[in-house]
C-alpha positions as CSV (number, residue, x, y, z in Angstrom):
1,X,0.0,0.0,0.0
2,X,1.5,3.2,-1.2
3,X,1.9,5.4,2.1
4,X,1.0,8.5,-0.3
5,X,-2.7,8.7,1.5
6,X,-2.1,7.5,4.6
7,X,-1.8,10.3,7.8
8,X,0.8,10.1,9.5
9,X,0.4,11.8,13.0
10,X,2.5,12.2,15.8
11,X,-0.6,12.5,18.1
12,X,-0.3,16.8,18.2
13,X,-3.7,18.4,18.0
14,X,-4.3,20.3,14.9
15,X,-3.7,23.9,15.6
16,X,-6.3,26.1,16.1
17,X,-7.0,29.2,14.2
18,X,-6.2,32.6,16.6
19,X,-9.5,34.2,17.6
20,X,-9.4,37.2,15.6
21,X,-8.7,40.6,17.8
22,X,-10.9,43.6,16.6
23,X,-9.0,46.5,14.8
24,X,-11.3,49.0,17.5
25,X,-9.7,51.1,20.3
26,X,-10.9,48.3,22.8
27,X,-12.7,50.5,25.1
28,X,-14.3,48.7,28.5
29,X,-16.8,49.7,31.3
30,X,-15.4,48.8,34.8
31,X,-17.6,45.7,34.4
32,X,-16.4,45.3,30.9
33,X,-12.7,44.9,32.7
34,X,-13.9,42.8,35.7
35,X,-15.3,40.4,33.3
36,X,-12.2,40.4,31.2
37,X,-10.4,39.5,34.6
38,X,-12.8,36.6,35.2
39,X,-12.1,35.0,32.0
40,X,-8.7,35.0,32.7
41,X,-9.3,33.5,35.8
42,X,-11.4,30.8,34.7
43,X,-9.2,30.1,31.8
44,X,-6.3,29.5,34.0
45,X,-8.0,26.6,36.1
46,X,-8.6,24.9,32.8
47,X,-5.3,25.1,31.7
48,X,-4.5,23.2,35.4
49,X,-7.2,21.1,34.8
50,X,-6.2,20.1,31.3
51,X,-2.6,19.8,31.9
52,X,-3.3,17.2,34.9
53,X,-5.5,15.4,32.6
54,X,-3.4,15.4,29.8
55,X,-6.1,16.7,27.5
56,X,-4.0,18.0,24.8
57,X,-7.0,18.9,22.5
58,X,-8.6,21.1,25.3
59,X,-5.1,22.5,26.3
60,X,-4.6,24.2,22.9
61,X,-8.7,26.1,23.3
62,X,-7.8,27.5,26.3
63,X,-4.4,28.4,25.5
64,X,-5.8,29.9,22.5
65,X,-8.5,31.5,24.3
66,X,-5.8,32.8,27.3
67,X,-4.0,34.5,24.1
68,X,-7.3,36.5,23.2
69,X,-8.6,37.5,26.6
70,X,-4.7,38.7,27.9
71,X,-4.5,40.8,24.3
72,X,-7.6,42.1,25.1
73,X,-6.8,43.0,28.5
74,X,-3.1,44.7,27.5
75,X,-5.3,46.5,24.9
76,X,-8.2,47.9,27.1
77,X,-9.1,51.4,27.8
78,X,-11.0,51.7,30.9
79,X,-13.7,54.4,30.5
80,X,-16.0,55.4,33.0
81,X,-18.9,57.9,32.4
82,X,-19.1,61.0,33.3
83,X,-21.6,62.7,35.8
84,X,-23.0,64.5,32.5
85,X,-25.4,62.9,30.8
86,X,-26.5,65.6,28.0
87,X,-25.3,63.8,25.5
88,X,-24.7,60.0,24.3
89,X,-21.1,58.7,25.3
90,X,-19.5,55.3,25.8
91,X,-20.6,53.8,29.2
92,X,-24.1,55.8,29.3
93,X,-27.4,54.3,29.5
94,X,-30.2,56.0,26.7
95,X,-33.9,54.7,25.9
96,X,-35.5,55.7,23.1
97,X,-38.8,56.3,22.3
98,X,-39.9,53.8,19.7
99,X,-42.6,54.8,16.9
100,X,-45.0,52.8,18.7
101,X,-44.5,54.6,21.8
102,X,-42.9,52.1,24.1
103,X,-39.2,52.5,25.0
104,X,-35.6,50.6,25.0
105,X,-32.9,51.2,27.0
106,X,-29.1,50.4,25.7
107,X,-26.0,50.9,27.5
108,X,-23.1,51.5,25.3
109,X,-20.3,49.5,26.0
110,X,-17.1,47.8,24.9
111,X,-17.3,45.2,22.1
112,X,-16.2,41.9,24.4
113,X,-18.8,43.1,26.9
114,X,-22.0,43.8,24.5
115,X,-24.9,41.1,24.7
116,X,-28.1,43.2,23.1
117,X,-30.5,40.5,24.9
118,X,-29.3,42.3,28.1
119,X,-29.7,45.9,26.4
120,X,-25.5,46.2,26.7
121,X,-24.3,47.7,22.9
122,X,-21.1,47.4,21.5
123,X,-20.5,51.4,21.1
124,X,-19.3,49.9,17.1
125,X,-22.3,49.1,16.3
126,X,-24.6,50.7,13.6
127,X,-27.2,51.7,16.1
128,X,-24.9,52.9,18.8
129,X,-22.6,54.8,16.5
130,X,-25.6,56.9,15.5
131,X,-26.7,57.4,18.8
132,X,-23.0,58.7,19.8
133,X,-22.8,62.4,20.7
134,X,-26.7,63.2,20.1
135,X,-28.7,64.2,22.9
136,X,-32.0,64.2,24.2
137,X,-34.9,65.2,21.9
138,X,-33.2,63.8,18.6
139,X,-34.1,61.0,16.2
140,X,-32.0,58.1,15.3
141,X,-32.8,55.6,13.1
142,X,-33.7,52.7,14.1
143,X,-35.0,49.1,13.2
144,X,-36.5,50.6,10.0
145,X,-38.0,53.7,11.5
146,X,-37.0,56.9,13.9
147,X,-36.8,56.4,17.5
148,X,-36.7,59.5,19.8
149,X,-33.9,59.9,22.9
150,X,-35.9,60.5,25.7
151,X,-33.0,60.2,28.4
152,X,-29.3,60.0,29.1
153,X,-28.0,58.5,32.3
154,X,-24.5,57.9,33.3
């Protein structure tokens, strides 16, 4: 049998492709940091964890995964609002008046941090980028339409 087809392996687990690092300033809300923190935490047990259990396949994730979250914590700018709220900034909380006359809230945040289930938006977004620097009374678009700032809150 020609060996031509046949794979040899030495047992190494195929490398995993880096998780890609956004080209964004890599702004963070104290919580944005603490969470950043806690990943590296966690991460770290799992590397003990795999390296007692000789789980090489599971040792290269987190490894992998310790590589993104310290980048991302050597890259971060902590940011913390300021006691102003007249006008949209990273950290701040603004609802907005939907067509329909209910409201949603959306705090703007850093990207690792944003979950828009929760109402936390990554300040790169569409919607967040228009909403950047306006104040209360002005439209934005959103979800189709025009929704109204009603409030700003640090």
């Amino acid at each position: 049998m020609s060996r031509a087809f046949v794979r040899d392996s030495d047992g190494a687990p195929e490398p995993l492709p880096e998780r890609a690092v956004s080209p964004h300033p890599n702004f963070v809300t104290p919580r944005g940091l603490e969470q950043i923190e806690t990943h590296l935490q966690a991460l770290t047990t799992e590397r003990a964890a795999a390296r007692a259990g000789g789980d090489r396949d599971r040792l290269a994730r987190i490894e992998r995964d310790l590589r993104y979250w310290s980048a991302r914590r050597g890259s971060a700018r902590l940011i913390t609002p300021g006691a102003a709220a007249d006008r949209a900034r990273f950290g701040m909380r603004v609802t907005l008046r939907l067509a329909d006359g209910t409201t949603q809230t959306f705090q703007l945040v850093g990207e690792d941090e944003a979950d828009a289930a929760q109402g936390l938006l990554s300040y790169v977004s569409p919607l967040a980028r228009s909403l950047l620097g306006r104040g209360v009374g002005e439209s934005v678009p959103f979800q189709g339409g025009e929704a109204e700032i009603e409030s700003i809150e640090p």
